[in-house]
C-alpha positions in Angstrom: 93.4 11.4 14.3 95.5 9.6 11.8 93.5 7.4 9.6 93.8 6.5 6.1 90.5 7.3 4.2 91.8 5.9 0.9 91.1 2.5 2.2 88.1 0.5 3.1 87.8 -0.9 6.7 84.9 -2.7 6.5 86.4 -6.1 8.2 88.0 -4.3 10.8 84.7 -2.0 11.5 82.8 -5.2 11.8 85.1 -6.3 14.2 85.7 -3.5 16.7 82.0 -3.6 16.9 81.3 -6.6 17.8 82.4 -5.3 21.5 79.5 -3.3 21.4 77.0 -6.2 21.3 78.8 -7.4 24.9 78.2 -3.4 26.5 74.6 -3.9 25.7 74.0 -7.6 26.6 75.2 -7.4 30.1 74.0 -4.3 31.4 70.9 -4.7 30.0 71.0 -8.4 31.9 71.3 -7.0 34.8 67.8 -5.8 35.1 67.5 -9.9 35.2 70.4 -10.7 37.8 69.3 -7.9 40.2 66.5 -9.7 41.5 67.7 -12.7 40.8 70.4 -11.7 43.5 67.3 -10.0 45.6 66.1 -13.7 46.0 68.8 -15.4 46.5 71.0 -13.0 49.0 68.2 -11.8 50.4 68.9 -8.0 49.6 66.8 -5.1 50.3 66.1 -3.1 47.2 68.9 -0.2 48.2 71.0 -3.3 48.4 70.1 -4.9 45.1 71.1 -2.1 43.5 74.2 -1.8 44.2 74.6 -4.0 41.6 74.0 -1.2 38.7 75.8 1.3 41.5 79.6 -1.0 41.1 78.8 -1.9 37.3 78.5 1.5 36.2 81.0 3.0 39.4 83.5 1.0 37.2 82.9 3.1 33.9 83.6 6.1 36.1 86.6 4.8 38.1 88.0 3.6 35.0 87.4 6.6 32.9 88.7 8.8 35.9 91.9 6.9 36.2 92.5 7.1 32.6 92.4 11.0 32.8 94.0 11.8 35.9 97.1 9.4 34.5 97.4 11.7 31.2 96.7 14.7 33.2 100.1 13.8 35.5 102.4 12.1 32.8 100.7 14.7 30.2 100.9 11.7 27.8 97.8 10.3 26.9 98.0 6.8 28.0 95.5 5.0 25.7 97.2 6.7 22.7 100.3 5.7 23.7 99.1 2.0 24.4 97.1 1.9 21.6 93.8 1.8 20.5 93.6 -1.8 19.7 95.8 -3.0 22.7 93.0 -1.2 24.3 90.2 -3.0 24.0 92.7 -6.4 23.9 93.3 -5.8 27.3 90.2 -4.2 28.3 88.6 -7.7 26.8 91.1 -9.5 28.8 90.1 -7.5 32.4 86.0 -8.4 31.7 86.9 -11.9 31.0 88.9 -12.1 34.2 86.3 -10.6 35.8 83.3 -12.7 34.9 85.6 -15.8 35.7 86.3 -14.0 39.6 81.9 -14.3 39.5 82.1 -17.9 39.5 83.9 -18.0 42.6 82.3 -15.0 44.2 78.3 -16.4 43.3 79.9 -20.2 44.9 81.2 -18.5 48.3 77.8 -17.0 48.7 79.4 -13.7 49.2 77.7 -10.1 47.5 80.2 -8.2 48.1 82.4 -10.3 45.8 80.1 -10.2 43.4 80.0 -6.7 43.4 83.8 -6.8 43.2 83.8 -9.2 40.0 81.3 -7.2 38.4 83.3 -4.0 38.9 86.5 -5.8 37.1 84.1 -6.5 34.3 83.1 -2.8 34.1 86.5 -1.6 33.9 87.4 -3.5 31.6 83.9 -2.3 29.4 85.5 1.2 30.1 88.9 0.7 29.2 86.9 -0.8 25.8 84.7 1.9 25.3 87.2 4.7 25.7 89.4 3.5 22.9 86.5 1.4 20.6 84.8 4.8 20.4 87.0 6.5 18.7 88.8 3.8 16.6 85.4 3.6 15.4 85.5 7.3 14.0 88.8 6.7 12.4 87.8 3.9 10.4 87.2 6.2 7.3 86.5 9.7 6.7 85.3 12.2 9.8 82.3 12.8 7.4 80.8 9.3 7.8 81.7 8.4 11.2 78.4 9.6 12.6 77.0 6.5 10.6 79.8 4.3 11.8 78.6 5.1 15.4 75.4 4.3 14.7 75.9 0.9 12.9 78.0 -0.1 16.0 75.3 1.6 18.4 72.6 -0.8 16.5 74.8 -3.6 17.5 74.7 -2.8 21.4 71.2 -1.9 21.0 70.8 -5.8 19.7 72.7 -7.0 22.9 70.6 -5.0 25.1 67.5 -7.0 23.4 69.0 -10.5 23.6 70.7 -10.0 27.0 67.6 -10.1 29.3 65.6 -13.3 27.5 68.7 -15.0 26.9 70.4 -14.9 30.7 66.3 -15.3 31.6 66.4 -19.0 29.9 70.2 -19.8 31.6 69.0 -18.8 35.2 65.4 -19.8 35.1 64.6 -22.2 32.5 62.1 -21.5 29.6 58.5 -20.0 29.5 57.1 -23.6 29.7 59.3 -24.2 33.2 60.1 -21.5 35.1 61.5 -22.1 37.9 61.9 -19.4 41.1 64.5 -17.2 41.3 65.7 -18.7 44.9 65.7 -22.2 43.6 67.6 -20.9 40.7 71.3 -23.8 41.2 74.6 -21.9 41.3 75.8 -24.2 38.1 73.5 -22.0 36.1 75.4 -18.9 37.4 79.0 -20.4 37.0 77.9 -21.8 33.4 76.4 -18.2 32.4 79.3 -16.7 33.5 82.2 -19.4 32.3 80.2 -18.8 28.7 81.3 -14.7 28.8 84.6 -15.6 29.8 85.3 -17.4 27.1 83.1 -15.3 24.7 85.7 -12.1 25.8 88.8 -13.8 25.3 87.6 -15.6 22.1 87.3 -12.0 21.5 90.2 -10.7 22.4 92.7 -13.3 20.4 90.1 -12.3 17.5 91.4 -8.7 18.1 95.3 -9.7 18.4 95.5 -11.8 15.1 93.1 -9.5 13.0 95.2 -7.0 10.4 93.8 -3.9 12.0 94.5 -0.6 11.0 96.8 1.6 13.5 94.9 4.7 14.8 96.5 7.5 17.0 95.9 10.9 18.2 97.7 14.0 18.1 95.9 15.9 20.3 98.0 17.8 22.6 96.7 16.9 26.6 95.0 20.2 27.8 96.9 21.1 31.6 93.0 22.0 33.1 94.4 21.7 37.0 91.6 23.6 38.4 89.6 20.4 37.1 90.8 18.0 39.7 89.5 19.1 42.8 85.8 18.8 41.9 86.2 15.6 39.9 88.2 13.9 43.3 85.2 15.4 45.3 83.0 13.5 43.0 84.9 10.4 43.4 85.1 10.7 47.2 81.0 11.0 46.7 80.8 7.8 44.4 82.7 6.0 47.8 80.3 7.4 49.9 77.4 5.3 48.6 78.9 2.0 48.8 80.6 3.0 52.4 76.7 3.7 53.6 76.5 0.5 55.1 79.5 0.5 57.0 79.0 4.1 58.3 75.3 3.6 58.9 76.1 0.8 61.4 79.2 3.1 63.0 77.2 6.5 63.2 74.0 4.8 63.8 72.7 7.5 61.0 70.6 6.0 58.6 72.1 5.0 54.9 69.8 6.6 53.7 71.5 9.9 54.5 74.9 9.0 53.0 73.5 7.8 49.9 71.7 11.4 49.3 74.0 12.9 51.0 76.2 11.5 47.9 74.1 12.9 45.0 73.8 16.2 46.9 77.3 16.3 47.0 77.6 15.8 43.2 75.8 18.0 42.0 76.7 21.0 44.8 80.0 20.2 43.2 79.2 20.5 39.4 77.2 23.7 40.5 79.8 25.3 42.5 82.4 24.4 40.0 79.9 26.4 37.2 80.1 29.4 39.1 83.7 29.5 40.0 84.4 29.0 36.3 82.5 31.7 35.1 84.5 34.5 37.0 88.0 33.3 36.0 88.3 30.7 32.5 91.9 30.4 33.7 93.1 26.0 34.3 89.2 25.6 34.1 89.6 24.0 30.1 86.2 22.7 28.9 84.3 23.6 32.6 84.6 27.3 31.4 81.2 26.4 29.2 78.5 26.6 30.8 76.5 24.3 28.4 79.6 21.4 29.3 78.8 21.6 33.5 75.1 22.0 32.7 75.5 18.9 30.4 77.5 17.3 32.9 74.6 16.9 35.1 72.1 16.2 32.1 74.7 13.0 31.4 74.5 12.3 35.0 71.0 12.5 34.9 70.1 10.7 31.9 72.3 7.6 32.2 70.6 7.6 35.9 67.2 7.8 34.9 67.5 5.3 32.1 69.4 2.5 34.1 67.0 3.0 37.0 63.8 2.4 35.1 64.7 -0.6 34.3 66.8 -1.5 37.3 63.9 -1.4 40.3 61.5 -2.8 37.6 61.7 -6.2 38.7 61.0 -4.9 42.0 57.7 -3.3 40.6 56.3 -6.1 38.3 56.2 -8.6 41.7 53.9 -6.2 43.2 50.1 -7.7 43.1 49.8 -4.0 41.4 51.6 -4.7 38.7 51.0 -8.5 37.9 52.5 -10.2 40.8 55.3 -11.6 38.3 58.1 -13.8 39.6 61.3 -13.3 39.0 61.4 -15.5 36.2 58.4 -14.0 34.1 59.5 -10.3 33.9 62.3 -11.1 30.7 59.7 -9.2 28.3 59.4 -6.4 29.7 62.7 -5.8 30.5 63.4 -6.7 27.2 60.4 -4.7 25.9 62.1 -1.7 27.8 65.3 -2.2 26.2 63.6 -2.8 23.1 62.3 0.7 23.5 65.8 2.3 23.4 66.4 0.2 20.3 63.1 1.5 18.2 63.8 4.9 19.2 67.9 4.8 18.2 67.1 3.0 15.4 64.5 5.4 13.9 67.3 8.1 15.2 69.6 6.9 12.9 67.7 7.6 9.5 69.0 11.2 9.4 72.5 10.5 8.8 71.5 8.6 5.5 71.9 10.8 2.2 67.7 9.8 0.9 65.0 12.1 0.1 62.7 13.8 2.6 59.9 11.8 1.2 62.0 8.9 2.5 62.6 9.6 5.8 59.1 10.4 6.5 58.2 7.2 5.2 61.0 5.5 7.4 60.0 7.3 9.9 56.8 5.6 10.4 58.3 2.3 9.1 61.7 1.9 11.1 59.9 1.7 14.8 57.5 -0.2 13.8 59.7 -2.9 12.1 62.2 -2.8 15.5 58.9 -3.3 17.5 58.1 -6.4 15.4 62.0 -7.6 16.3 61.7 -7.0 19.9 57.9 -8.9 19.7 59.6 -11.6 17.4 62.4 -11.8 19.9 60.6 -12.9 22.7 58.5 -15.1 21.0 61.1 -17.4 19.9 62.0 -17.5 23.6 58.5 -19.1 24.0 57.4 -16.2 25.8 53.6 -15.3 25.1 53.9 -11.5 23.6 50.6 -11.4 22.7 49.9 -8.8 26.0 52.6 -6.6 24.4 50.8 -5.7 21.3 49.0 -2.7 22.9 52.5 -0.8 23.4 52.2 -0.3 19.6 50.3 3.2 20.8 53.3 3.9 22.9 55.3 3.8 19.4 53.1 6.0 17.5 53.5 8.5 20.4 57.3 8.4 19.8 56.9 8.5 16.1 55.2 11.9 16.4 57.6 13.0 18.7 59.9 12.7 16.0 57.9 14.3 13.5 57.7 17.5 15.6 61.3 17.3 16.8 62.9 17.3 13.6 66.6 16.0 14.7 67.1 19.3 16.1 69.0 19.0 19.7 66.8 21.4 21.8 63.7 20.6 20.3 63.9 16.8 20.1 65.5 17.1 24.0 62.7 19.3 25.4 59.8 17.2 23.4 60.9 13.7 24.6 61.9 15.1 28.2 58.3 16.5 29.1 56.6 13.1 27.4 59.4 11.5 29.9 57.9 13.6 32.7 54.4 12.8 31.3 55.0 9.1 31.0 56.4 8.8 34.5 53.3 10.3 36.0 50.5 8.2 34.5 52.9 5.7 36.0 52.5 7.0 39.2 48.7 7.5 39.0 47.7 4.0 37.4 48.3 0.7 38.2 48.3 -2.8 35.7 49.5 -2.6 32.1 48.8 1.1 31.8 51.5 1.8 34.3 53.5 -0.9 33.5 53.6 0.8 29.6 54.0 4.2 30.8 57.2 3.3 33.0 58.3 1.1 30.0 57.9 4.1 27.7 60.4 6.0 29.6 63.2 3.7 27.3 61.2 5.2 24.3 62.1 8.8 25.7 65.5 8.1 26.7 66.5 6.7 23.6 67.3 9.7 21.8 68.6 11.8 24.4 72.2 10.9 24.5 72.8 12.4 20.9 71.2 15.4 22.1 72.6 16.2 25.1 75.7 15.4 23.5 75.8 18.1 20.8 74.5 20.6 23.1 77.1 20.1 25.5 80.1 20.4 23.4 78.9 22.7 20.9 81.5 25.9 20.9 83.9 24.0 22.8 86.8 24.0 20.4 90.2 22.9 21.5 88.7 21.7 24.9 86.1 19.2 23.0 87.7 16.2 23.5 88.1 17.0 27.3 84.8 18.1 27.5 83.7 14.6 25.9 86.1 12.8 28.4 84.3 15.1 31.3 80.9 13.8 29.8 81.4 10.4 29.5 83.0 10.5 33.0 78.9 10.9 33.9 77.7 7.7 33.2 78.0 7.7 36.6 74.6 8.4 37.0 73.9 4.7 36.3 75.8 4.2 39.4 74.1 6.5 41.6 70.4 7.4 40.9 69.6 3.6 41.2 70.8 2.8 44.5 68.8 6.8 44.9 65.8 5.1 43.9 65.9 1.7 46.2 66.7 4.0 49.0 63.3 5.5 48.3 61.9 2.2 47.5 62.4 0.7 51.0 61.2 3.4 52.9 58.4 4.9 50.6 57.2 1.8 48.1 58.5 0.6 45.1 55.7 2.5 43.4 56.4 6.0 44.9 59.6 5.6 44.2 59.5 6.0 40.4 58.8 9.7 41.4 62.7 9.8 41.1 62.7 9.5 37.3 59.6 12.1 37.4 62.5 14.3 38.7 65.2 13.1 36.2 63.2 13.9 33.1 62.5 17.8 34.1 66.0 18.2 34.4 66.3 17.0 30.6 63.4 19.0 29.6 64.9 22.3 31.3 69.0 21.4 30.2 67.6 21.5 26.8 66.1 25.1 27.1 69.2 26.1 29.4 71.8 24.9 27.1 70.0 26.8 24.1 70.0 29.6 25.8 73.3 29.7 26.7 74.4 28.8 22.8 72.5 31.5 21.8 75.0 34.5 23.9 78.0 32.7 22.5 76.6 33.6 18.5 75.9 29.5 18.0 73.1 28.4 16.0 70.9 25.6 17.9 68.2 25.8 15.1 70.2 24.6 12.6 72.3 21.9 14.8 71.7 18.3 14.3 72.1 15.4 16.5 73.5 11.8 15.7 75.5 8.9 17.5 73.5 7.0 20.0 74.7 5.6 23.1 
């Protein structure tokens, strides 16, 4: 990338970032607007998630259409647009598409709704794709790992403020909550008219700020053998959200299509390993085992971290879990995101140049000052947080885990995927606040995970490592399909059962971490001495 390191970007780094915040705010809200829509539409929880399935469908189709384009015109179409055009007109598409919500929430229609929030996703792709590295280039390579993580601090305050902030808009405060199906469609249109004009206030922000130009001269790898598995994937992603149709068609239950879909995916991925490994020939960054192996770990991390949180509300209105309405469960949706926060801000220590003494001491202090902002955060909401102060034991846990996983890829991704497994069945075997915790604690073990699977994935790719990080974050579809998974499961087995889905997703983590290694290890890399930064 061209950048100049001679000068200092701080104004325009503080500006590109602020997109960030936005990422985190909504999809974190939509643990919030899911059962607010459950309510109010009526929705099964399959149904209700489809919701997560179109927001995060739209990273994929947007990411997808992005690569196929430069793959065809071998130009790369976001360098040639420009990285700050980029996220102009990705700004642009998400404002257009939370004003489409207005009219979509007033026709009483979800399937509109679902198609307004999928013109807000592509637009958050179309941002993320070129923010991302625009963000990298603001400086020297050396210190862009920091960058990364100043900007991921940002989205993780958005995913904090999101839930108790759209809570108050759709169902008043703490002291007069009202239910979610009395909840008037002016509170929709007003939340929604708000991050319109937030995005385009944005956006002419972006046009008349002095920001540096950044492009790439990274030649497009020709990978054609690529492009069948990734259009099998796509035809998969359709499969899900055609369920419905072909259910009442075939008279076959959705349930089928919609694991027939995930099936599909990761047949696909698996296949496409195998083939690979006999010929390296138009196969680019899929030769690597550890990129198709972290393929699926992507997959299945985004997945299992969206879903948590996404069938949540489902849970806490169970007489199990606390019989909440719809309008009480803000804190611990925000107490979830707030997990991924404490564990990517304590992350983040490593890539500061201070003493060992120092980190150890941060260590210990970092998550439990971010726990005190996530507390402090809902109590200026007027919520009472007073039942939360018993998750502190969940931090310590997560603090150790750290200790023992010493920023080193496998280590920290094996650790943090068996406590994952570990959390996710006490979950299953309690009920009240101890389950409630344990599920919640799942955000503390995803929230280091993305830097680790990361670095595993594209370590010893060389030329093919910016395709292999395209082919990677092409897997965020995993927020789009293992929800939609898990409500499947939810209407036929229990909402409670149903978390036995995440039980599933951690042990993948847990295994990619000692698979990858191992596979690092015959190519002569080092995994001992790797590290792993960036958060996502």
């Amino acid at each position: 990338m061209e950048q100049n390191n001679s000068k200092s970007y701080g104004t325009a780094l503080y500006t590109i970032i602020t997109v960030f915040f936005f990422w985190g705010f909504l999809a974190a809200s939509n643990g919030i607007f899911i059962p607010f829509c459950k309510a109010h539409f009526s929705l099964t929880q399959f149904e209700s998630q489809l919701i997560d399935f179109t927001f995060y469908g739209g990273y994929f189709i947007g990411s997808l259409g992005l690569y196929f384009a430069s793959q065809i015109t071998k130009v790369d179409i976001l360098n040639k647009l420009g990285y700050k055009n980029g996220i102009i007109y990705g700004l642009v598409l998400s404002a257009i598409g939370a004003l489409l919500m207005v009219p979509a929430v007033n026709s009483g229609s979800f399937g509109l709704i679902l198609g307004a929030f999928f013109v807000i996703a592509l637009g958050f792709s179309l941002q993320q794709t070129a923010a991302n590295p625009f963000v990298i280039a603001l400086g020297t390579p050396e210190t862009g790992a920091n960058r990364l993580n100043l900007a991921g601090g940002v989205n993780n305050f958005g995913t904090l403020l999101g839930p108790v902030i759209v809570s108050i808009v759709l169902f008043g405060s703490a002291s007069k909550l009202i239910p979610a199906a009395d909840v008037k469609i002016t509170s929709v249109n007003n939340l929604y008219f708000i991050l319109a004009g937030l995005y385009i206030a944005v956006a002419i922000f972006f046009w008349v700020s002095n920001l540096p130009k950044v492009t790439s001269d990274e030649k497009i790898e020709a990978s054609h053998k690529t492009n069948l598995p990734l259009f099998v994937i796509f035809i998969a992603f359709c499969l899900v959200l055609a369920a419905g149709p072909l259910s009442d068609f075939t008279h076959v239950a959705k349930s089928y299509y919609v694991y027939a879909s995930l099936a599909i995916i990761l047949v696909t991925l698996i296949v496409s390993l195998s083939a690979s490994s006999k010929s390296n020939e138009g196969w680019g960054a899929m030769h690597y085992p550890q990129l198709i192996y972290g393929m699926i770990a992507i997959f299945t991390y985004v997945g299992v971290e969206v879903t948590i949180q996404s069938n949540m509300g489902a849970l806490l209105k169970t007489p199990e879990f606390g019989g909440y309405s719809a309008g009480e469960i803000a804190p611990y949706i925000s107490l979830y995101w707030g997990s991924l926060m404490i564990g990517r801000w304590t992350g983040a220590i490593a890539v500061f140049n201070v003493s060992k003494a120092i980190k150890n001491l941060l260590t210990i202090v970092v998550p439990l000052f971010a726990f005190g902002i996530v507390l402090l955060v809902n109590y200026m909401s007027g919520k009472d947080v007073s039942n939360l102060y018993i998750y502190v034991i969940c931090v310590a846990v997560l603090i150790v885990g750290f200790y023992v996983g010493q920023q080193k890829p496998v280590r920290t991704l094996t650790i943090f995927g068996m406590l994952g497994v570990l959390a996710m069945v006490v979950g299953l075997l309690t009920t009240g606040r101890v389950g409630l915790f344990a599920f919640i604690s799942g955000g503390l073990c995803c929230s280091i995970m993305w830097p680790s699977i990361f670095a595993l994935a594209i370590a010893g790719l060389g030329k093919y490592t910016s395709q292999g990080a395209a082919f990677l974050i092409m897997m965020i579809l995993g927020g789009s399909i293992i929800p939609p998974v898990q409500g499947i499961l939810a209407d036929t087995s229990g909402i409670h059962l149903s978390y036995v889905v995440p039980v599933i997703g951690f042990a993948y983590l847990a295994f990619f971490a000692w698979k990858a290694g191992f596979e690092l290890k015959k190519q002569g890399i080092d995994v001992d001495n790797m590290e792993a930064s960036g958060g996502h």
